[in-house]
Every structure is written in C-alpha cells, then in structure tokens.
PDB file as gemmi writes it, atoms N, CA and C in Angstrom:
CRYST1    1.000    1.000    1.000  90.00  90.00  90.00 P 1                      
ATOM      1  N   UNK A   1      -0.006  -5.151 -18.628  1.00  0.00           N  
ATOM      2  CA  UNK A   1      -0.033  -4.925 -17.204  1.00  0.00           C  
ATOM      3  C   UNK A   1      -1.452  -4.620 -16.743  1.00  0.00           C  
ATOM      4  N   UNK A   2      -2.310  -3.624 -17.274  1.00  0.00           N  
ATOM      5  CA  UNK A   2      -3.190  -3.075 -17.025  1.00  0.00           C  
ATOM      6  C   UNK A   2      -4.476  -4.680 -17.299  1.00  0.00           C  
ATOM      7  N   UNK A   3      -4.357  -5.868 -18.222  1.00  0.00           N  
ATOM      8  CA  UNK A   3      -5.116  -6.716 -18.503  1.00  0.00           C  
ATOM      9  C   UNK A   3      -4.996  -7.463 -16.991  1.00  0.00           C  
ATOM     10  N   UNK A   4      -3.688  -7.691 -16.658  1.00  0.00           N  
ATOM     11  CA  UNK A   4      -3.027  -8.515 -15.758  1.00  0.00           C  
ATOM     12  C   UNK A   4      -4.018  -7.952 -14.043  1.00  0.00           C  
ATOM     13  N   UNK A   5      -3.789  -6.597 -14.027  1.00  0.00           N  
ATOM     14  CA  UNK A   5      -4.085  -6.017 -12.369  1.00  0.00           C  
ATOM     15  C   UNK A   5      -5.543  -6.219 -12.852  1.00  0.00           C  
ATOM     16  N   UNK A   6      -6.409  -6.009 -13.938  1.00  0.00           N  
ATOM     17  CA  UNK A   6      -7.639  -5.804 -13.963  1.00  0.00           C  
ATOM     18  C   UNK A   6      -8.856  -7.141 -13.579  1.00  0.00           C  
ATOM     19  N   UNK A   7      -7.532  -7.669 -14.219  1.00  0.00           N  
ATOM     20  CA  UNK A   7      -8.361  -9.702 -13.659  1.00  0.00           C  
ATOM     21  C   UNK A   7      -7.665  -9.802 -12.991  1.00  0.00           C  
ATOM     22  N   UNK A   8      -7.332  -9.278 -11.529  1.00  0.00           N  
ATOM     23  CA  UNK A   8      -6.985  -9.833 -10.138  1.00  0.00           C  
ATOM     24  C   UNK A   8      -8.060  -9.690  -9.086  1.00  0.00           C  
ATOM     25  N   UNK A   9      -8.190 -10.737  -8.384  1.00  0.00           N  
ATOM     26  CA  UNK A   9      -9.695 -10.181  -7.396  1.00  0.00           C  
ATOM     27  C   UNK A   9      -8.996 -10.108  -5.947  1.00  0.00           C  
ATOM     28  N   UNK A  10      -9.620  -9.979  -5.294  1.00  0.00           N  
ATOM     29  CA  UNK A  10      -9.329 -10.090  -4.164  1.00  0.00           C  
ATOM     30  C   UNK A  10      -8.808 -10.476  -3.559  1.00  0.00           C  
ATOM     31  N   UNK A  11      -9.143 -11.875  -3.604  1.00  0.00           N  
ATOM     32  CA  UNK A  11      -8.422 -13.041  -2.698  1.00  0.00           C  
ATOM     33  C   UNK A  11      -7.182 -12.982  -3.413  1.00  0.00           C  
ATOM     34  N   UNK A  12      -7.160 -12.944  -4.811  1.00  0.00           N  
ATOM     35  CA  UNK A  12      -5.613 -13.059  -5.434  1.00  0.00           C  
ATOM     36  C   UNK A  12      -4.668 -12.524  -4.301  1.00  0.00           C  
ATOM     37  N   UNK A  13      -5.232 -11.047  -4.415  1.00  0.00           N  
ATOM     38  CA  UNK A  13      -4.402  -9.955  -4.239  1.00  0.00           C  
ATOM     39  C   UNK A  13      -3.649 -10.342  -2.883  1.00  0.00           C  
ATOM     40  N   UNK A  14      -4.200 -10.940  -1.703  1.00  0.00           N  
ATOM     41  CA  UNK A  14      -3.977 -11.804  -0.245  1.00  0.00           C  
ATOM     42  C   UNK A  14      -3.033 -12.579  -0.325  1.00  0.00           C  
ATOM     43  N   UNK A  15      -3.255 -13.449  -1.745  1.00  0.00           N  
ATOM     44  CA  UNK A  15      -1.946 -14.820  -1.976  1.00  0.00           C  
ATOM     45  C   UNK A  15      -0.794 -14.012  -1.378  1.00  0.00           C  
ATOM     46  N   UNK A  16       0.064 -14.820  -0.727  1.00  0.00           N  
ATOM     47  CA  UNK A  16       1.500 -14.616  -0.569  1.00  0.00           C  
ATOM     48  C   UNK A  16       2.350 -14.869  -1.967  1.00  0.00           C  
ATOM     49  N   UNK A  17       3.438 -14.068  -1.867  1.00  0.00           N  
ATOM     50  CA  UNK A  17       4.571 -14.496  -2.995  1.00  0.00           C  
ATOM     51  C   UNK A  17       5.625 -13.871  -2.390  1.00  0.00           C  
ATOM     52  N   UNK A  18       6.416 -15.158  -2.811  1.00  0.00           N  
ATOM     53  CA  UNK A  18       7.749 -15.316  -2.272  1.00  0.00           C  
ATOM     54  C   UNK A  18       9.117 -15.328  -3.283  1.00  0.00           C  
ATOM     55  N   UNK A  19       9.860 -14.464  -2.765  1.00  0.00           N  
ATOM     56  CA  UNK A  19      11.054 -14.161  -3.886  1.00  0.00           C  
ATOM     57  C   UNK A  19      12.137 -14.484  -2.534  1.00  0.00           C  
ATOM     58  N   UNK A  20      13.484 -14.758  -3.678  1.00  0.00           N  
ATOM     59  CA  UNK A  20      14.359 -14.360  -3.071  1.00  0.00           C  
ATOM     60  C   UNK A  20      15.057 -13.202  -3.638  1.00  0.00           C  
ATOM     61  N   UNK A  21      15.675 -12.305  -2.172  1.00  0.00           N  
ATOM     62  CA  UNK A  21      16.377 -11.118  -2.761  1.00  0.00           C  
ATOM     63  C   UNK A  21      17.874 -11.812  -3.408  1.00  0.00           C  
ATOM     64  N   UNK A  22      18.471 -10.382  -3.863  1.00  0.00           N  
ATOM     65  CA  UNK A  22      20.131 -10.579  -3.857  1.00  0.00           C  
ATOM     66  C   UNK A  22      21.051 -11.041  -3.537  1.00  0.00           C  
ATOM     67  N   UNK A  23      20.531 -10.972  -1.917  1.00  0.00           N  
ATOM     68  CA  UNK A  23      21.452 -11.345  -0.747  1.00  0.00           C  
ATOM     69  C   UNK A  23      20.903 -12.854  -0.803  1.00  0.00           C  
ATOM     70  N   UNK A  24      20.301 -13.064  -1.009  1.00  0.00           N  
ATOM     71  CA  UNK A  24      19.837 -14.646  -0.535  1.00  0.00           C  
ATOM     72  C   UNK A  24      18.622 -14.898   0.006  1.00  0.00           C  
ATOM     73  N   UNK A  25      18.324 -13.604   1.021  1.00  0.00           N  
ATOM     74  CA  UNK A  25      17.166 -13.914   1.646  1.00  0.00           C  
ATOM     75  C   UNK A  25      15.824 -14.014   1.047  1.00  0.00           C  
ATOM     76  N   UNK A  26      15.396 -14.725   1.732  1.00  0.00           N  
ATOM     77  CA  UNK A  26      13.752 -15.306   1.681  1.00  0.00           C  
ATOM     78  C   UNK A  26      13.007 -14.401   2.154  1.00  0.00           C  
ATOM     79  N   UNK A  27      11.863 -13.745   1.488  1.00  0.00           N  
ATOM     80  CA  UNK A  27      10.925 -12.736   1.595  1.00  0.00           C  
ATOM     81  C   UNK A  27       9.494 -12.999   1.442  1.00  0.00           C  
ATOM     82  N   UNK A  28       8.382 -12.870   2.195  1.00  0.00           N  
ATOM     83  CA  UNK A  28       6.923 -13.563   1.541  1.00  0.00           C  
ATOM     84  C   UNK A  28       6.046 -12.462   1.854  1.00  0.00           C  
ATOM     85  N   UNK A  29       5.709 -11.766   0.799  1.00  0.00           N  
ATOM     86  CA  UNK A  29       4.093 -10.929   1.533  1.00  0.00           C  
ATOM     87  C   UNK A  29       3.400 -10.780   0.084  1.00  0.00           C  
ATOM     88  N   UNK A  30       2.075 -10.330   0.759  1.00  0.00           N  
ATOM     89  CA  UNK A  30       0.880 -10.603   0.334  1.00  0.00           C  
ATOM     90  C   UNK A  30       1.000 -10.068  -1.632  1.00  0.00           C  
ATOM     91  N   UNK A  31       0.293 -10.898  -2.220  1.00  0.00           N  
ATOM     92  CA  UNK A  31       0.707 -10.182  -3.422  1.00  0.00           C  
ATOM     93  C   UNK A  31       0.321  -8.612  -3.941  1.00  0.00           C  
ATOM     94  N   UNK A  32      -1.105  -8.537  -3.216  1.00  0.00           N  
ATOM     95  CA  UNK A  32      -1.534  -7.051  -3.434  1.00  0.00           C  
ATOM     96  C   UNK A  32      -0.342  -5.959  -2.769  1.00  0.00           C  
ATOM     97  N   UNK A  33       0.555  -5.952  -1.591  1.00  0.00           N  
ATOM     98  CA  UNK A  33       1.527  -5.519  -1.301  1.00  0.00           C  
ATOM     99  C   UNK A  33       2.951  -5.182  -1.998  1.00  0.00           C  
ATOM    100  N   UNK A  34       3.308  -6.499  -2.919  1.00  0.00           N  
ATOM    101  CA  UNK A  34       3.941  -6.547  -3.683  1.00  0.00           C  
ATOM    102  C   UNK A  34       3.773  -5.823  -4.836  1.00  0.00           C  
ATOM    103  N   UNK A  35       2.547  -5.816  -5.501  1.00  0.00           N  
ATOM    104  CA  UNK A  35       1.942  -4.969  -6.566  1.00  0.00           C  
ATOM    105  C   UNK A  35       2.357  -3.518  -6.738  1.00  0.00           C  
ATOM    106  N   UNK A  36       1.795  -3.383  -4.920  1.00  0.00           N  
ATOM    107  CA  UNK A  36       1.972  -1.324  -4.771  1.00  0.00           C  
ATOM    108  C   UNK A  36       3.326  -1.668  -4.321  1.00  0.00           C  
ATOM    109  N   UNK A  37       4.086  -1.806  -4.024  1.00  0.00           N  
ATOM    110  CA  UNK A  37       5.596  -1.965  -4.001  1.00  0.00           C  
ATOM    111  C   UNK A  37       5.949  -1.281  -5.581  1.00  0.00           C  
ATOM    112  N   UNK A  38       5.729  -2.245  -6.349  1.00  0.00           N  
ATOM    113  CA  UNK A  38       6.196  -2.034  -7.771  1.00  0.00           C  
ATOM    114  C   UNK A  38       6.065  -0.797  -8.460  1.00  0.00           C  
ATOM    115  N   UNK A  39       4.505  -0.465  -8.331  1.00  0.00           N  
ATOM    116  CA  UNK A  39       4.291   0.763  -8.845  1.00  0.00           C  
ATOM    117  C   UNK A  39       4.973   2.111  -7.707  1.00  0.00           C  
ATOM    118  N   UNK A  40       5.502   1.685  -6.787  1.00  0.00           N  
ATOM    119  CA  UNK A  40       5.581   3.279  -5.660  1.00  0.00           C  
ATOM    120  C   UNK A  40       7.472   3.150  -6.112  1.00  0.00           C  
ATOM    121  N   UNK A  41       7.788   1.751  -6.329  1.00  0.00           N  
ATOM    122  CA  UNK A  41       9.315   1.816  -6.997  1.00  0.00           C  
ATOM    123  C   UNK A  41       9.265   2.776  -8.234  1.00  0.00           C  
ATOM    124  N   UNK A  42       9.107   2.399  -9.149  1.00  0.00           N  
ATOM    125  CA  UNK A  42       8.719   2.573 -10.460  1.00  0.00           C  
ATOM    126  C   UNK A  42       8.789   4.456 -10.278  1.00  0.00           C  
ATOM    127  N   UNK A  43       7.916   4.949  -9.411  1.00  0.00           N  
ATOM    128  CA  UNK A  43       7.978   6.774  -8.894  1.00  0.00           C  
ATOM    129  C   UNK A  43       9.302   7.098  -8.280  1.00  0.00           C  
ATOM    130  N   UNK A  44      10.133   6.132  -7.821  1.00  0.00           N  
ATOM    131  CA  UNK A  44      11.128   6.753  -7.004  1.00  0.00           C  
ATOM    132  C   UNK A  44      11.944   6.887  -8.346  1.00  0.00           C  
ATOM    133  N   UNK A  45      12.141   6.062  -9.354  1.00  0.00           N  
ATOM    134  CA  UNK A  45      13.180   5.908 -10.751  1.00  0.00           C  
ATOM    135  C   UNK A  45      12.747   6.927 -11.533  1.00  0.00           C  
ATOM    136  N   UNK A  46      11.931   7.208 -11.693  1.00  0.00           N  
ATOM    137  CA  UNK A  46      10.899   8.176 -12.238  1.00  0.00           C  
ATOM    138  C   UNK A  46      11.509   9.630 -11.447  1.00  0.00           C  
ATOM    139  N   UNK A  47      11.606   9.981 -10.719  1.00  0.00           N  
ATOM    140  CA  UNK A  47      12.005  10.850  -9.864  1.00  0.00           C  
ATOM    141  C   UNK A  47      13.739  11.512  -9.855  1.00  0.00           C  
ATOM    142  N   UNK A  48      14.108   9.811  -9.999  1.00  0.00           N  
ATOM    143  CA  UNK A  48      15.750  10.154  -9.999  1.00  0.00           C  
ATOM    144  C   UNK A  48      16.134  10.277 -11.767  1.00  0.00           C  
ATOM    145  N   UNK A  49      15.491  10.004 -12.677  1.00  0.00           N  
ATOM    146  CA  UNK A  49      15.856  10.355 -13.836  1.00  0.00           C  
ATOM    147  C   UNK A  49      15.418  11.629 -14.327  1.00  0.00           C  
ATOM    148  N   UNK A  50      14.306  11.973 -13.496  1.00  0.00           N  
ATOM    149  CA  UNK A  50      13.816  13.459 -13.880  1.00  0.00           C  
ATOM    150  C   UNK A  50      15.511  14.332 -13.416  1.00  0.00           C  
ATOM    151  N   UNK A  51      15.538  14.047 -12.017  1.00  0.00           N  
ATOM    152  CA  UNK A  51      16.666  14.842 -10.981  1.00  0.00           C  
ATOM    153  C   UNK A  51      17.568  14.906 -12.044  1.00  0.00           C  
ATOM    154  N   UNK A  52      18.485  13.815 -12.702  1.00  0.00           N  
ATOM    155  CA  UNK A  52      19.666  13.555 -13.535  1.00  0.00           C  
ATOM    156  C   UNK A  52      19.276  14.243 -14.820  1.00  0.00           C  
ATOM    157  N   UNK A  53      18.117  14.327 -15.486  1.00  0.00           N  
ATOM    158  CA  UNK A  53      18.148  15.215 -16.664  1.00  0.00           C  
ATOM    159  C   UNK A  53      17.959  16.870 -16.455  1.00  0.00           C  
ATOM    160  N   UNK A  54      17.548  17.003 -15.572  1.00  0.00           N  
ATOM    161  CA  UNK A  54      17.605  18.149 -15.344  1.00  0.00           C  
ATOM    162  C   UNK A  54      19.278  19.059 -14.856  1.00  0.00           C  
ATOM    163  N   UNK A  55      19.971  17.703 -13.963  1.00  0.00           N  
ATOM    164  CA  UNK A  55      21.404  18.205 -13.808  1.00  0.00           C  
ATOM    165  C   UNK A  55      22.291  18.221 -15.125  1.00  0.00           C  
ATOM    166  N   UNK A  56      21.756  17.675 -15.737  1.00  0.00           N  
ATOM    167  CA  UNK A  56      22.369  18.090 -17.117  1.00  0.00           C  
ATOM    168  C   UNK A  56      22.024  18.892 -18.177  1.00  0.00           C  
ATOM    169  N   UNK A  57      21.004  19.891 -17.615  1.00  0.00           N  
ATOM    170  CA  UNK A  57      20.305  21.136 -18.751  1.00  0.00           C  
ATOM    171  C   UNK A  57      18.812  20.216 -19.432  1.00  0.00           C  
ATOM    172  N   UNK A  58      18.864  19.590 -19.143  1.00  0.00           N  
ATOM    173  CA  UNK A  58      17.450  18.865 -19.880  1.00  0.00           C  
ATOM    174  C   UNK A  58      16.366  19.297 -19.256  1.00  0.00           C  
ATOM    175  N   UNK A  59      15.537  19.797 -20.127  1.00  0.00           N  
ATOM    176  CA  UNK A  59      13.827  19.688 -19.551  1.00  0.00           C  
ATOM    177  C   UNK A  59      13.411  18.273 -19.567  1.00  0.00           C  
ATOM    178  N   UNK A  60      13.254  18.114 -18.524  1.00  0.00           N  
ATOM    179  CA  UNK A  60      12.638  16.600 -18.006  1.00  0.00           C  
ATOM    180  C   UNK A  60      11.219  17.002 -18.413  1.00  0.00           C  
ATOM    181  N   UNK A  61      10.732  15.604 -18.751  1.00  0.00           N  
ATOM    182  CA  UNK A  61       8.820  15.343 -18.958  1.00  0.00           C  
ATOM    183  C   UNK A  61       8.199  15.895 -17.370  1.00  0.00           C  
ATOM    184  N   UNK A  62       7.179  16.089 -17.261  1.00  0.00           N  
ATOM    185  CA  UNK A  62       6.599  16.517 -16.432  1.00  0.00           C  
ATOM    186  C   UNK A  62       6.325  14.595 -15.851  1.00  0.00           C  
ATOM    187  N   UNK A  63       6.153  14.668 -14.528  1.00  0.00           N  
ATOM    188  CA  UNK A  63       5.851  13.279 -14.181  1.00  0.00           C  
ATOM    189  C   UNK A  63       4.589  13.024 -12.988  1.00  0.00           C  
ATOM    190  N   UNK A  64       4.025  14.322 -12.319  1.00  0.00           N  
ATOM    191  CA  UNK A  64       2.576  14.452 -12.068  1.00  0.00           C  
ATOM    192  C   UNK A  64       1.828  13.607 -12.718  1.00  0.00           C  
ATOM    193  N   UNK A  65       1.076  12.979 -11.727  1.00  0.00           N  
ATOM    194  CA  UNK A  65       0.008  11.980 -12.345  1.00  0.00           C  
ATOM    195  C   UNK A  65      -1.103  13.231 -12.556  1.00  0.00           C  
ATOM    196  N   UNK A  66      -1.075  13.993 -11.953  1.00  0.00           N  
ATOM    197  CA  UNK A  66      -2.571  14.880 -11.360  1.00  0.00           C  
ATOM    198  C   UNK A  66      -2.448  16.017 -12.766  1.00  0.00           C  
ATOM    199  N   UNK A  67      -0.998  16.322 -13.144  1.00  0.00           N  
ATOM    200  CA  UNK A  67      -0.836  16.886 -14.271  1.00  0.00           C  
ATOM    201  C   UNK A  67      -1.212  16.740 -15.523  1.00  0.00           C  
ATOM    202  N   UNK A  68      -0.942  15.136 -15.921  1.00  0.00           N  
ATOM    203  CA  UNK A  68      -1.526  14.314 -16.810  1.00  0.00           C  
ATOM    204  C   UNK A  68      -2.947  14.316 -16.740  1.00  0.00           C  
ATOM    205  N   UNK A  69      -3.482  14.245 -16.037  1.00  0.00           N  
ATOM    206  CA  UNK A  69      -4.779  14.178 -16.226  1.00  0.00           C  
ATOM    207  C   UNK A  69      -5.291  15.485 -16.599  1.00  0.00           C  
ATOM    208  N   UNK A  70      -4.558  16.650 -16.124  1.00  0.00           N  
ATOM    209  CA  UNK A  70      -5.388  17.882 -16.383  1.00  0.00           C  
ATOM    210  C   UNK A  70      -5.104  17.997 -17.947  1.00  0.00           C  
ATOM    211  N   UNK A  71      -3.964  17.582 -18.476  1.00  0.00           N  
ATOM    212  CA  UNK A  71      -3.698  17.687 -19.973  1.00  0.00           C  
ATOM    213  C   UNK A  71      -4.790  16.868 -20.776  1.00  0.00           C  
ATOM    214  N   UNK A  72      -4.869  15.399 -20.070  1.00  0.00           N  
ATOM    215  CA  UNK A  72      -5.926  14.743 -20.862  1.00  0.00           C  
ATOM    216  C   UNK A  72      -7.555  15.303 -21.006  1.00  0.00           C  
ATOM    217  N   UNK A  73      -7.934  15.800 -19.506  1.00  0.00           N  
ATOM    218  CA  UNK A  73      -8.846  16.978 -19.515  1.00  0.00           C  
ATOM    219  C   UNK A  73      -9.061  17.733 -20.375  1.00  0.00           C  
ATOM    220  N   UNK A  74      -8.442  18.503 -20.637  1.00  0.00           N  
ATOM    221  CA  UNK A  74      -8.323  19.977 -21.723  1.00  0.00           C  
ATOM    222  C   UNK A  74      -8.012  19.633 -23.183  1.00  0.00           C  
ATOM    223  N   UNK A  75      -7.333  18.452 -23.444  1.00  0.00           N  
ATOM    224  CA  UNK A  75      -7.605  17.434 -24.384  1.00  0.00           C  
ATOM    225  C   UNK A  75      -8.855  17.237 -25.005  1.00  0.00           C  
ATOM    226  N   UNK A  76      -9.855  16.367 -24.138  1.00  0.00           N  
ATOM    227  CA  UNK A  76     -10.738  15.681 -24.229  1.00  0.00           C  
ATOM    228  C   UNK A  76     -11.402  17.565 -24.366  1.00  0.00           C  
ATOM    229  N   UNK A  77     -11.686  18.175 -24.071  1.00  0.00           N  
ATOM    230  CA  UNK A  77     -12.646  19.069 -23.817  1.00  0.00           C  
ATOM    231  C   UNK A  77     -12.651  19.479 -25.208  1.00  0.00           C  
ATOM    232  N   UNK A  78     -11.592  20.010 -25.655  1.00  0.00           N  
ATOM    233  CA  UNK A  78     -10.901  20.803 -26.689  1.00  0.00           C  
ATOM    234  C   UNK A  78     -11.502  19.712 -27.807  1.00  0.00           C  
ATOM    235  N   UNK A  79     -11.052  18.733 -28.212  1.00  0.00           N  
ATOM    236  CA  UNK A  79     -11.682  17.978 -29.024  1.00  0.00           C  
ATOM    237  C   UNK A  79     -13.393  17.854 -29.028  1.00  0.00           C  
ATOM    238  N   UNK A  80     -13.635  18.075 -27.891  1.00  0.00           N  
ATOM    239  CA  UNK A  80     -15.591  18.050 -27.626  1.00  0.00           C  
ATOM    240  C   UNK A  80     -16.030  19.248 -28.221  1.00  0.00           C  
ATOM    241  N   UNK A  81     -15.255  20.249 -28.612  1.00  0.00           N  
ATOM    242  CA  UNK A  81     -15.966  21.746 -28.656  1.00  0.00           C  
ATOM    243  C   UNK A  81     -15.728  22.275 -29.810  1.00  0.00           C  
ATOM    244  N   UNK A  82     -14.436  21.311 -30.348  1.00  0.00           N  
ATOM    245  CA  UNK A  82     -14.181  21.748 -31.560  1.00  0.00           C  
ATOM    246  C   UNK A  82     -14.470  20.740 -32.717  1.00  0.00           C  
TER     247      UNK A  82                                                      
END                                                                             
C-alpha cells in the first residue's frame, strides 16, 4: 500500500474512478478522494471493533495514531541512550 500511495503524483491523484455501488449505482470522483475515503473508513471499523471488544471485557489495542507515535518516540529514544 504504502509503495502504491508513494508513486502517486498529482495528477494521478485528480484521475476520476468509477465504481459501481451495491445498489447498482454509478459513482465517479477524483481518485485522491477515494484514497482518503478508504483510509477515514478503515478508522470508523477500527473504532467499532475497539467499542465490541471492550463490550465484552477485552482490553482493546490502543488505536491513537498520536499515541503510536509517542510509543515509537520513547522507543527510538530508549534504544539511542541505551
């Protein structure tokens, strides 16, 4: 994924793409639109499986992006010092 978004330029990102939904219908927008579509889906599922493990006694993963990074932070540091 990450090879895929990294060699996309610009103009790619403008192309239209066109799906059809479920229902049948015909849908066309820009592909860079489509892209952040995917990834802002992807947070809502992310969200509702945290909700569902937790209604069942589970410690859910933490799912903060901003969290992750502070772990990789203190990570990276911790390995620099030691």
């Amino acid at each position: 994924m990450r090879e895929y978004l990294n060699g996309l330029e610009d103009a790619t990102l403008k192309q239209p793409l066109t799906y059809v939904n479920f229902k049948g219908e015909r849908w066309t927008y820009p592909l860079g639109e489509t892209v952040f579509h995917v990834v802002n889906h992807q947070t809502y599922h992310r969200g509702q499986v945290t909700t569902l493990l937790r209604q069942l006694g589970a410690t859910a993963p933490w799912v903060d992006y901003l969290v992750k990074l502070d772990d990789r932070s203190k990570k990276q540091a911790s390995t620099a010092s030691g």
